[in-house]
MARZALO-458801 format. One line per 8 residues: their letters; for each residue x, y, z of C-alpha. Coordinates in steps of 0.25 Angstrom, whole numbers, plus 5000, padded with zeros to 4 digits. Example, Ala and Ser with C-alpha at 12.3 -4.5 7.8 and 13.67 -1.06 7.14 Angstrom:
as	5049/4982/5031 | 5055/4996/5029
This chain:
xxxxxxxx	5000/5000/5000 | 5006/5012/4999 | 5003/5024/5008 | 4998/5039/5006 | 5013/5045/5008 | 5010/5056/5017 | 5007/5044/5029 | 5020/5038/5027
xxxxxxxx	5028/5051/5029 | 5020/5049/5042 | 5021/5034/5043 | 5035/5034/5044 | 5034/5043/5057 | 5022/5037/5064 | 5009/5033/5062 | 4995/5032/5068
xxxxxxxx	4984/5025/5071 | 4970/5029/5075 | 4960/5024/5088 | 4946/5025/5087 | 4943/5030/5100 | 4954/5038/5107 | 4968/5046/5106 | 4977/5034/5102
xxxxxxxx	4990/5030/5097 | 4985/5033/5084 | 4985/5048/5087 | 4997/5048/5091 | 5003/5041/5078 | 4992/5051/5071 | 4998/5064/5077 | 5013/5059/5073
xxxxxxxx	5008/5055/5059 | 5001/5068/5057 | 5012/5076/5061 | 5020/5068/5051 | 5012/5071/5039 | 5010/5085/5043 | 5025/5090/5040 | 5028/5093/5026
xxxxxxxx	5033/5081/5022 | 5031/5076/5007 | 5034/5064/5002 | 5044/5062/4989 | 5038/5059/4976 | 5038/5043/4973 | 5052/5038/4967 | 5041/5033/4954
xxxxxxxx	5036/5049/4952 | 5024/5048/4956 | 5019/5058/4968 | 5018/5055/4982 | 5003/5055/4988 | 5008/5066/4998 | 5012/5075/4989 | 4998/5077/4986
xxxxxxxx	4991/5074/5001 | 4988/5089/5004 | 4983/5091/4989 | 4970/5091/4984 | 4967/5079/4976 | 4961/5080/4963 | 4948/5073/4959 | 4948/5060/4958
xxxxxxxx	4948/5054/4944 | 4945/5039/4945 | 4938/5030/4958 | 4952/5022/4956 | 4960/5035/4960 | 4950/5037/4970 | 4950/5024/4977 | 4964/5022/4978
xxxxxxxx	4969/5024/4991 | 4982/5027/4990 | 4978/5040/4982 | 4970/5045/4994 | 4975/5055/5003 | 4974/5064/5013 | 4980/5080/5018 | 4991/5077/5027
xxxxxxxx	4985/5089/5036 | 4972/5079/5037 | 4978/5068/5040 | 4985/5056/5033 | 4982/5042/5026 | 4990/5031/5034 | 4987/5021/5026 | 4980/5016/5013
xxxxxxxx	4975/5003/5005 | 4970/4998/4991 | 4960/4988/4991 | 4953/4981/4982 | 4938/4983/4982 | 4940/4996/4977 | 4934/5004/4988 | 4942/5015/4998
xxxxxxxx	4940/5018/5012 | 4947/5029/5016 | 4948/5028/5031 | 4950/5041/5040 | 4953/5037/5054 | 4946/5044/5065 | 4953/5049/5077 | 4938/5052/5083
xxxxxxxx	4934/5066/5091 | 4948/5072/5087 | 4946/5084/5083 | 4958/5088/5074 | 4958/5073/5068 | 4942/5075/5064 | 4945/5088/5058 | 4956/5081/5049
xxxxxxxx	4947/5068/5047 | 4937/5079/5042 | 4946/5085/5033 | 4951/5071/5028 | 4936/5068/5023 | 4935/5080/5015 | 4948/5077/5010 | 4944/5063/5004
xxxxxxxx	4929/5068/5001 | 4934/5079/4991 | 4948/5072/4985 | 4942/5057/4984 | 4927/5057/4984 | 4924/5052/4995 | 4910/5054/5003 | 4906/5042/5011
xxxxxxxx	4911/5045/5025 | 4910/5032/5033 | 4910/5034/5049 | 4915/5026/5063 | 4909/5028/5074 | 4893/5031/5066 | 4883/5021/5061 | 4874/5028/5053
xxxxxxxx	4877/5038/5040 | 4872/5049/5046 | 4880/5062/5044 | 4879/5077/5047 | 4879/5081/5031 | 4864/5085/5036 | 4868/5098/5041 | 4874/5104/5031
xxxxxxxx	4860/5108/5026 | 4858/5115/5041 | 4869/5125/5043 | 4880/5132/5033 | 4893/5125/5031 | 4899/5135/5040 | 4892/5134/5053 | 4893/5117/5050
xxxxxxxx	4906/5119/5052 | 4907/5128/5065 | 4897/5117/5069 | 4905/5106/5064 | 4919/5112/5069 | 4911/5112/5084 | 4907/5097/5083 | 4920/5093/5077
xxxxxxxx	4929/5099/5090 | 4917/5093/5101 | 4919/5078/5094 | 4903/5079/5091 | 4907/5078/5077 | 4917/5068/5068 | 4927/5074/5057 | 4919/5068/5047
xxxxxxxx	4906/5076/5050 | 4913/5088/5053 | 4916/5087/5035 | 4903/5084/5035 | 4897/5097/5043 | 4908/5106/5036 | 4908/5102/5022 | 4897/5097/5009
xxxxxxxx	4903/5084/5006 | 4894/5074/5000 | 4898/5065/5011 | 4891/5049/5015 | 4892/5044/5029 | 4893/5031/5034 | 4894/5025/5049 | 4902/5012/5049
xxxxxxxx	4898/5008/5063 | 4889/4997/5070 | 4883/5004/5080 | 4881/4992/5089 | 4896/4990/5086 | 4900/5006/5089 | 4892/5005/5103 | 4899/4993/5107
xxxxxxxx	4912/5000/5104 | 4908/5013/5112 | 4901/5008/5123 | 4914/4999/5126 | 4923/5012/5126 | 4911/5017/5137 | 4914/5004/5145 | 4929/5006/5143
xxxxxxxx	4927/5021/5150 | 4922/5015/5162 | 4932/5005/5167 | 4944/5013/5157 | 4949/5020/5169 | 4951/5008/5180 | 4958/5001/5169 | 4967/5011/5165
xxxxxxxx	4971/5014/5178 | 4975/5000/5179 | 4983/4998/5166 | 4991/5012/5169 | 4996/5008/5181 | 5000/4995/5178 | 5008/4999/5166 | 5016/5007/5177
xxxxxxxx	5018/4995/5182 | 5021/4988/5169 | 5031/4999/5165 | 5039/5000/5178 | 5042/4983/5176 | 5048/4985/5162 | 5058/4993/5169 | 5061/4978/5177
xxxxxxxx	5058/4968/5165 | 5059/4973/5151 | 5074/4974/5145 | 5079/4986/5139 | 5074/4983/5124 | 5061/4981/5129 | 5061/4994/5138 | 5065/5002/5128
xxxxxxxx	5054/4997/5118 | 5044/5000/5128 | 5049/5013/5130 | 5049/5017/5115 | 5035/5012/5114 | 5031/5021/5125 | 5037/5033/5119 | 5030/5031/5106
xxxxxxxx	5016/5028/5112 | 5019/5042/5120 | 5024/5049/5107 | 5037/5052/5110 | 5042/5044/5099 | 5034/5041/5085 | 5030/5029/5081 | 5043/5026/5070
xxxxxxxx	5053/5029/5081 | 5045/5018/5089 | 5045/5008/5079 | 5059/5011/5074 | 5063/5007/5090 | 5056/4995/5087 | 5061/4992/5076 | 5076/4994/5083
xxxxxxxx	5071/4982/5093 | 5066/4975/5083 | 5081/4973/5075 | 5087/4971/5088 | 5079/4958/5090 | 5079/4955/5076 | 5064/4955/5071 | 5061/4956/5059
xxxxxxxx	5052/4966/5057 | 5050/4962/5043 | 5039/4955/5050 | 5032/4969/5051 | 5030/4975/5037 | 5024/4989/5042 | 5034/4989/5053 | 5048/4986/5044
xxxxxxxx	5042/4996/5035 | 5041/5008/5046 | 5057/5006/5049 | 5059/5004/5035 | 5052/5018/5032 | 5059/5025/5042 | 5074/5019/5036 | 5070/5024/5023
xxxxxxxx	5068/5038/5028 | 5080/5039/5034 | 5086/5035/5022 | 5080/5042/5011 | 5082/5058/5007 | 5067/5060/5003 | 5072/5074/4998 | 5079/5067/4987
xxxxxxxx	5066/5059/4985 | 5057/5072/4987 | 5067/5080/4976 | 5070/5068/4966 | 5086/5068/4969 | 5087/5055/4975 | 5094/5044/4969 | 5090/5031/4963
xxxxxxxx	5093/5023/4975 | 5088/5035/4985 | 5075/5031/4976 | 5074/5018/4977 | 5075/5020/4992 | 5064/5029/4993 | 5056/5021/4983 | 5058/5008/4993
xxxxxxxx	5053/5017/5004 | 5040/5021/4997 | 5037/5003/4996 | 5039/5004/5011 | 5030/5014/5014 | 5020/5008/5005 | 5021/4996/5014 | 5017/5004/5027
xxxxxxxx	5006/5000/5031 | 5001/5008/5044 | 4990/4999/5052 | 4999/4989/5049 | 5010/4994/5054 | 5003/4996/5068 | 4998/4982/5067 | 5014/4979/5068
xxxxxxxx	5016/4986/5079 | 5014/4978/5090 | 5018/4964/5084 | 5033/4971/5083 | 5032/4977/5094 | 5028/4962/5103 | 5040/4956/5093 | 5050/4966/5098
xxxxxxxx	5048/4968/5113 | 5047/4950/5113 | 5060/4950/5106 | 5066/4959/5116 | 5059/4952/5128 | 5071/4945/5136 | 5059/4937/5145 | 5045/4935/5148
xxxxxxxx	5043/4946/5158 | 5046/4954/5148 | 5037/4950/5139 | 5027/4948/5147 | 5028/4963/5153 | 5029/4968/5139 | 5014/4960/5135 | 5008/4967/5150
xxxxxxxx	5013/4981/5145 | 5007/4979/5132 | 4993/4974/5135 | 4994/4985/5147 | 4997/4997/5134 | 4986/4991/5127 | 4975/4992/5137 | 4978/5005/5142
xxxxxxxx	4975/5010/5125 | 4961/5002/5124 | 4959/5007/5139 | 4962/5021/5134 | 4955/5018/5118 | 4970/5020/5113 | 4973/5006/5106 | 4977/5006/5092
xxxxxxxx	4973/4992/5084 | 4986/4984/5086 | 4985/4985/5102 | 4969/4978/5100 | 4975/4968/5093 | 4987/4966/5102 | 4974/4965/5113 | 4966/4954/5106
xxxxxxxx	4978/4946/5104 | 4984/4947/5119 | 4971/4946/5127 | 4979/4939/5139 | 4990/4951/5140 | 4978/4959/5145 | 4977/4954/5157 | 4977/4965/5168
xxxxxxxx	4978/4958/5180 | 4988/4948/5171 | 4996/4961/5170 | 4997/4965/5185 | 5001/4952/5190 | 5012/4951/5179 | 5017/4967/5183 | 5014/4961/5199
xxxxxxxx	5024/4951/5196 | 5034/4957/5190 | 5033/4969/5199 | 5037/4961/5211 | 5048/4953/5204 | 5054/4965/5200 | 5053/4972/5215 | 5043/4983/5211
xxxxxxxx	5032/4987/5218 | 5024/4991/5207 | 5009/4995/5209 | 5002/4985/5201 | 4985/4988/5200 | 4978/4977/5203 | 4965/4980/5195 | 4966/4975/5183
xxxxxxxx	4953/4972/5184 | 4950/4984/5177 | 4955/4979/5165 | 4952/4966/5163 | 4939/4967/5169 | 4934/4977/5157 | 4945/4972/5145 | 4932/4965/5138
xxxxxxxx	4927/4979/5136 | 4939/4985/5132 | 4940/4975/5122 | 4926/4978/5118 | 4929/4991/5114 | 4940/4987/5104 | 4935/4975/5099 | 4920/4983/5095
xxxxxxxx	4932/4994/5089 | 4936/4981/5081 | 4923/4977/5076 | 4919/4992/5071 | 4930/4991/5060 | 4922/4978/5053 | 4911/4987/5055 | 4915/4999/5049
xxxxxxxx	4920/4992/5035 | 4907/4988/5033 | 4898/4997/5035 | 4908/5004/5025 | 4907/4994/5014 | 4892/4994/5015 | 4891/5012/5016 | 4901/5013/5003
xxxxxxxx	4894/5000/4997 | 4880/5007/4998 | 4886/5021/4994 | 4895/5014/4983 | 4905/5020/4986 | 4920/5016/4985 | 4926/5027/4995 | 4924/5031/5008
xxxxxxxx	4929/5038/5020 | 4930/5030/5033 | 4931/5037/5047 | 4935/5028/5061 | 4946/5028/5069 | 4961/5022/5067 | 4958/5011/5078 | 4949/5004/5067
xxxxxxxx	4960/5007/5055 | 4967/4993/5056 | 4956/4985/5056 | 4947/4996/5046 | 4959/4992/5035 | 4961/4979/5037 | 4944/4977/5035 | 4944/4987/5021
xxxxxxxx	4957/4981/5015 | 4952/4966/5018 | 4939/4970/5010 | 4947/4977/5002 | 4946/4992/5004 | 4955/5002/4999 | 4958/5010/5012 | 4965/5024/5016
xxxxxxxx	4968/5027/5033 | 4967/5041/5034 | 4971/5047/5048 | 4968/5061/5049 | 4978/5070/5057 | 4978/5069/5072 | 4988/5077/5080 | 4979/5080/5093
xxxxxxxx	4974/5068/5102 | 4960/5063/5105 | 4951/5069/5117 | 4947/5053/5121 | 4937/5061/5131 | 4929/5069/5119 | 4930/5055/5109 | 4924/5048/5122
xxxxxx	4912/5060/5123 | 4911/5058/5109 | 4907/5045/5109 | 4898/5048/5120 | 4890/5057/5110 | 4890/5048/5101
């Protein structure tokens, strides 16, 4: 596949992935990927001549001249000031989704999101707008017959800021667009998923409490029991989650662990492909590229770069993460309390994210597969244990009843998440089949992404992910009020 250019000046920084509920790590991948692709940074024409796709991502694009041009992802972007496409596909049915993840009651990302769908409307004929988190098609283009277009969109601007409102129909209120709507949701399916969020709420706190201070406990016996490779993988994972390094520097450390101990990490396309990227830059004089003074060689170089970044594929590359991540810190294990401590402090991570509506795919995966490590009481008397043989006194709660006594619930919040996505494809097969249509534009958050493309590209969609630009975080207290008012 081969990627709009503009993303992989970002990729090769960092990337991001999108949550459905709260601020996440995506946003933080967002914000550095945003503030990537918004230097002046312009790509080299291809070594064949022809021009690159960001040359012309701020330009407006002409009319389209055939539904071939039209449906071809690859020719689909979007202004870098909006937000950026991370990742595209060609299927084989001949239809195009064009996904916009949603980073939900942000104001700045619904503004760009807004922008985003005017931008595909006018420059790709696009007007079949289909919706997460609605059921029905209705709309507000009703009111653009009750008020002029001005005083919609003081009205719309108000909304938009107070979260009543999406993006989407902010474009709706403040423009004439002939635009269709469609909501992808099972209602059934969408109370399930929010009433579990609600039953979360009441027991969130008590839990917390208790994964937080045991972690303390967790952290101070890696002082005792990791070695020195694995202390300093932890610590380089810490830094990245707390953004004092980007995601490349994190995975060009694990990268350093993992030639140390001889992995191949062939075994990881998306992976060898990232440190593969970052050798080619530093390589490379894309000045000579950008002004045609490179040489032959310098050309062929570059020209082997532009096959690796058309390997790069994004959800995939996530969906890495954690298997290299387990393979290195086994390989640098020197014993089974290590490992063992390693699996706790994992399992204790992941339930503070889907405590906290933070979890990205892979780590609800990594759950599903390793039900046992999620134990709390299983953790304690592990921590118990090796707190005494170690001579610490550490104080170790003893309610992990608060946790294991609601994980059924916590589970029930993703796994209705989960079961959404099937949901969404085919309430958008059956809107663009009644409308027969081939295009269309669909709105839900990045949590769904993953499993989202993995549905349209086995049925054989063309898809485009389209983030929009996020550089402010989510007010988890005004989405929470939001879904209340639902």
């Amino acid at each position: 596949m081969k990627m709009q250019a503009l993303c992989i000046i970002a990729l090769v920084s960092i990337f991001n992935i999108n949550l459905c509920y709260a601020e996440t790590i995506w946003e933080k991948r967002q914000k550095a990927l945003n503030e990537e692709s918004s230097q002046e940074t312009t790509l080299p024409e291809d070594v064949s001549g022809q021009a690159n796709p960001a040359e012309i991502e701020n330009e407006e694009i002409q009319s389209v001249t055939s539904e071939e041009t039209r449906l071809n992802p690859f020719n689909i972007t979007v202004p870098a000031e909006y937000g950026s496409v991370i990742e595209s596909n060609k299927g084989t049915n001949g239809k195009l989704i064009l996904h916009i993840q949603d980073a939900h009651v942000n104001y700045e990302a619904q503004k760009n999101i807004a922008a985003i769908a005017e931008y595909l409307i006018k420059n790709y004929n696009v007007n079949l707008i289909l919706r997460e988190g609605v059921s029905t098609d209705k709309n507000f283009a009703y009111l653009r017959e009750k008020a002029s277009l001005e005083a919609r969109r003081r009205a719309a601007e108000k909304l938009l800021k107070e979260a009543a409102i999406a993006g989407i129909d902010y474009l709706t209120l403040t423009s004439e667009y002939p635009m269709s709507f469609q909501g992808i949701e099972d209602k059934a399916l969408y109370d399930a998923n929010k009433n579990a969020l609600w039953a979360m709420d009441g027991f969130k706190g008590a839990a917390l409490e208790y994964v937080r201070k045991i972690a303390i406990s967790a952290d101070a016996l890696k002082a005792r029991i990791y070695n020195a490779d694995l202390l300093s993988m932890d610590k380089t994972k810490k830094d990245y989650e707390d953004e004092t390094i980007d995601l490349l520097t994190y995975y060009k450390n694990l990268n350093v662990l993992a030639q140390k101990k001889n992995i191949n990490i062939e075994e990881f396309p998306n992976f060898s492909a990232l440190i593969k990227i970052d050798s080619f830059e530093q390589n490379i004089n894309m000045a000579k590229i950008r002004n045609n003074t490179a040489s032959d060689e310098e050309k062929a170089l570059y020209k082997e770069y532009q096959e690796v970044l058309k390997k790069l594929n994004v959800n995939k590359l996530f969906k890495e993460e954690p298997f290299i991540e387990s393979r290195i810190k086994f390989a640098i294990a020197e014993n089974e309390d290590q490992k063992k401590l390693y699996g706790v402090s994992k399992a204790i991570s992941i339930m503070d994210k889907m405590l906290t509506v933070r979890l990205v795919p892979e780590e609800y995966t990594y759950f599903i597969e390793n039900k046992n490590d999620f134990n709390a009481r299983s953790w304690a008397d592990f921590l118990k244990e090796k707190s005494d043989e170690s001579g610490l006194e550490l104080d170790i709660p003893n309610n992990y009843y608060a946790v294991n006594d609601n994980l059924a619930t916590v589970e029930k919040f993703y796994s209705t998440a989960g079961e959404r996505d099937n949901v969404f494809v085919n309430k958008s097969e059956e809107k663009m089949g009644k409308d027969s249509v081939q295009i269309a534009v669909l709105i839900a958050g990045g949590f769904h992404t993953p499993q989202l493309t993995n549905i349209l590209s086995e049925k054989g969609y063309s898809y485009v992910v389209i983030s929009p630009r996020v550089t402010t975080k989510t007010d988890d207290n005004l989405y929470r009020q939001a879904l209340k008012n639902d």
